[in-house]
C-alpha positions in Angstrom: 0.0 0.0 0.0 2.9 2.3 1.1 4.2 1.7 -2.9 1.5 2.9 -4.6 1.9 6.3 -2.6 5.7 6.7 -3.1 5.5 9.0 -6.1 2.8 11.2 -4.4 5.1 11.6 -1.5 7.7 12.4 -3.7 6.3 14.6 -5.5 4.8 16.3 -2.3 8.5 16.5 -1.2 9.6 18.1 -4.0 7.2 21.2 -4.0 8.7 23.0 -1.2 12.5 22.7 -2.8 11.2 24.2 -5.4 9.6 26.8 -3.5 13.4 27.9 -2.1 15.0 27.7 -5.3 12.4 30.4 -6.7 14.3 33.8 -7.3 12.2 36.5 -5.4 10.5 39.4 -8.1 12.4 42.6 -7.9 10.5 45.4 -7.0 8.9 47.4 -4.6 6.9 45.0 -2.6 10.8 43.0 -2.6 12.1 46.1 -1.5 9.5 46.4 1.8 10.4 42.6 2.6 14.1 43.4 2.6 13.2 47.0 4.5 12.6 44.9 7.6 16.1 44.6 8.0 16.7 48.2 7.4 13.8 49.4 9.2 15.9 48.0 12.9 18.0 50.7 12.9 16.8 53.4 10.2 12.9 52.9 12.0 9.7 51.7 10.2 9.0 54.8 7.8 12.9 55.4 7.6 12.6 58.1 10.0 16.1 57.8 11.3 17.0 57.2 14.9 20.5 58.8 16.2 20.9 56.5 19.1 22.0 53.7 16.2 23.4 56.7 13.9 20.9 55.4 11.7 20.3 58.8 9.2 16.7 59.7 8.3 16.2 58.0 4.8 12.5 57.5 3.8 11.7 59.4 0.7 15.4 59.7 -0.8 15.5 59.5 -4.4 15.9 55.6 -5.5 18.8 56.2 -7.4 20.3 58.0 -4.6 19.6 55.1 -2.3 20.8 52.9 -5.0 24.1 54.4 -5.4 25.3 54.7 -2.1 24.3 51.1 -1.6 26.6 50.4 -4.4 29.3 52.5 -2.8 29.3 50.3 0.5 29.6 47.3 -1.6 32.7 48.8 -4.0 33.9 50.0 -0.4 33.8 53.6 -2.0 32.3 54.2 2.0 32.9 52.2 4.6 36.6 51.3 4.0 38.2 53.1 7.0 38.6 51.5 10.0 37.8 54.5 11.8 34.0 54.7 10.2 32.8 52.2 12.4 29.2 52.9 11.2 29.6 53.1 7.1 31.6 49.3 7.9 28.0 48.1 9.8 26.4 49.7 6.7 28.8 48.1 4.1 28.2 44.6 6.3 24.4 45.1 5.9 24.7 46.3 2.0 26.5 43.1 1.4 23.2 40.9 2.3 21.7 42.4 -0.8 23.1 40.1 -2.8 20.2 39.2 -5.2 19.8 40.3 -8.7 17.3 43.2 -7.8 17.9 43.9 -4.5 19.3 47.0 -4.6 17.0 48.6 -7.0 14.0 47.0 -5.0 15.1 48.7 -1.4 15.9 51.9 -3.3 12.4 51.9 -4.5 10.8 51.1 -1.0 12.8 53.4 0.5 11.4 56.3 -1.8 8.0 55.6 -1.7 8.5 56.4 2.2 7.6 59.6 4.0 8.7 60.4 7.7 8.7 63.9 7.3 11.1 66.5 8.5 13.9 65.0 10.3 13.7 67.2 13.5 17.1 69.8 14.1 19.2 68.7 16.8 22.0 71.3 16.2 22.5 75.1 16.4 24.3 77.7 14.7 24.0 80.9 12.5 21.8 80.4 9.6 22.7 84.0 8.2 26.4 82.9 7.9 25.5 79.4 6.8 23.9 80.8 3.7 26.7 82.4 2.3 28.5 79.5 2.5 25.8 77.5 0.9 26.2 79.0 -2.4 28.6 76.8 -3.4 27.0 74.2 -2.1 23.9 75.2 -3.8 25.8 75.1 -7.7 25.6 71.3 -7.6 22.6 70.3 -4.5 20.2 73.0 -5.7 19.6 76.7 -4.6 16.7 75.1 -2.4 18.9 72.0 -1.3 17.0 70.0 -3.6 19.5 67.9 -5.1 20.6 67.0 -8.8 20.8 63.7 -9.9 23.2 64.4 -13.1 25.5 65.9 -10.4 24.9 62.8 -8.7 24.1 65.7 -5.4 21.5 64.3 -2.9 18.6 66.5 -2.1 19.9 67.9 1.7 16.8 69.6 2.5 14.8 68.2 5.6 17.6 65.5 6.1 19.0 64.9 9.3 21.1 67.5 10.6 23.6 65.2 13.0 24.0 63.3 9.9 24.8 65.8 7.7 27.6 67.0 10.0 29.2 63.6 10.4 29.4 63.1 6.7 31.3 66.4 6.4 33.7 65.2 8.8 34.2 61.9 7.7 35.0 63.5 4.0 36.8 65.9 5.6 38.9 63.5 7.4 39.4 61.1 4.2 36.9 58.5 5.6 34.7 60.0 2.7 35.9 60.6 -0.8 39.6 59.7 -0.3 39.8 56.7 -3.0 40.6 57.1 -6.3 38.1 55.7 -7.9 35.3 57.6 -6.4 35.2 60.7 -8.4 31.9 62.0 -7.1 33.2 61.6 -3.3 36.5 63.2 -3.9 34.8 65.9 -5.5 32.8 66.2 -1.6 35.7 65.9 -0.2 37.7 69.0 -1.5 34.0 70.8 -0.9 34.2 69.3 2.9 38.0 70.5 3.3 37.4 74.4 2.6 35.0 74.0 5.7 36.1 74.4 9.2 33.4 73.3 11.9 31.8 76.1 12.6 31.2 77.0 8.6 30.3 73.2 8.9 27.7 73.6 11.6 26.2 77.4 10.1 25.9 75.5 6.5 23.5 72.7 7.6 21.4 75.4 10.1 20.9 77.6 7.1 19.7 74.1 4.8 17.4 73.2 7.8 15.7 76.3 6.9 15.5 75.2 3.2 13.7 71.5 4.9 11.4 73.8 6.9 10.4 76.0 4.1 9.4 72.9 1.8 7.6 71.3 5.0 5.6 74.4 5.1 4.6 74.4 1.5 
């Protein structure tokens, strides 16, 4: 009796392998599967939390997300051992390891919307936006960002985060390889800055995120 029901049971066995050798379908409800990963430190609607130095991220362009995913995984960030937190993000960037992956995060992540990341730091605005004109010739005169500049929109990000990433390019943790034309061209941006330029710069964009939250 047990014969007869071999090639059922076989068969039955078989289903579930084939179920895990499936490739997952790219795309955006992908993305919000693999988001659950992201959303331990980064929170649920990629709000950010600074406790984890997890930056505000929900709402990002995708190809901005995309290609800073990409630069933790050509170690264009997170190669110094210094940058303790780009190595955790290159070690999670490395999970993504699926055709698709990438793109599919990026376009979770942008469908997202936190809102304004709130300011934590303080400084003079007036001074910042001076010095935020040459910032503005590749991010945007409203911090808005350019993608053929590969510049990420600034406005409404979070401020601690901006600040770090200054220093990191400042400090050749950012920017400092060869191959990363776009970060090197941060980093000589980043140098002309001394901290307190550093800190009036973001104060005068947090204005620019609090003038597009109010419209």
């Amino acid at each position: 009796m047990l014969r007869r029901h071999l090639p059922a049971l076989a068969l039955a066995a078989l289903i579930p392998l084939a179920s895990c050798n499936r490739k997952p379908v790219p795309g955006i409800a992908r993305g919000e599967a693999l988001f659950v990963t992201c959303g331990k430190c980064h929170g649920d609607n990629g709000e950010g939390d600074q406790r984890l130095a997890a930056p505000a991220i929900g709402g990002l362009p995708a190809w901005y997300v995309e290609a800073q995913l990409a630069g933790f995984m050509q170690a264009h960030r997170g190669y110094d051992p210094f940058d303790t937190t780009g190595i955790r993000m290159k070690s999670v960037a490395w999970t993504l390891d699926r055709d698709g992956d990438i793109a599919s995060v990026a376009e979770y992540v942008a469908s997202l919307n936190p809102g304004r990341a709130p300011a934590t730091l303080r400084a003079d605005a007036t001074a910042g936006a001076a010095a935020f004109q040459t910032c503005a010739a590749c991010h945007g005169a409203n911090a808005e960002g350019n993608q053929d500049l590969h510049a990420p929109p600034l406005a409404g990000r979070s401020d601690w985060y901006l600040l770090s990433q200054l220093q990191k390019f400042k400090r050749g943790w950012r920017g400092a390889r060869s191959d990363d034309l776009w970060g090197q061209t941060m980093r000589a941006q980043a140098m002309a800055l001394d901290d307190s330029a550093m800190h009036n710069v973001i104060a005068y964009i947090a204005t620019l995120g609090a003038e597009a939250a109010a419209r």
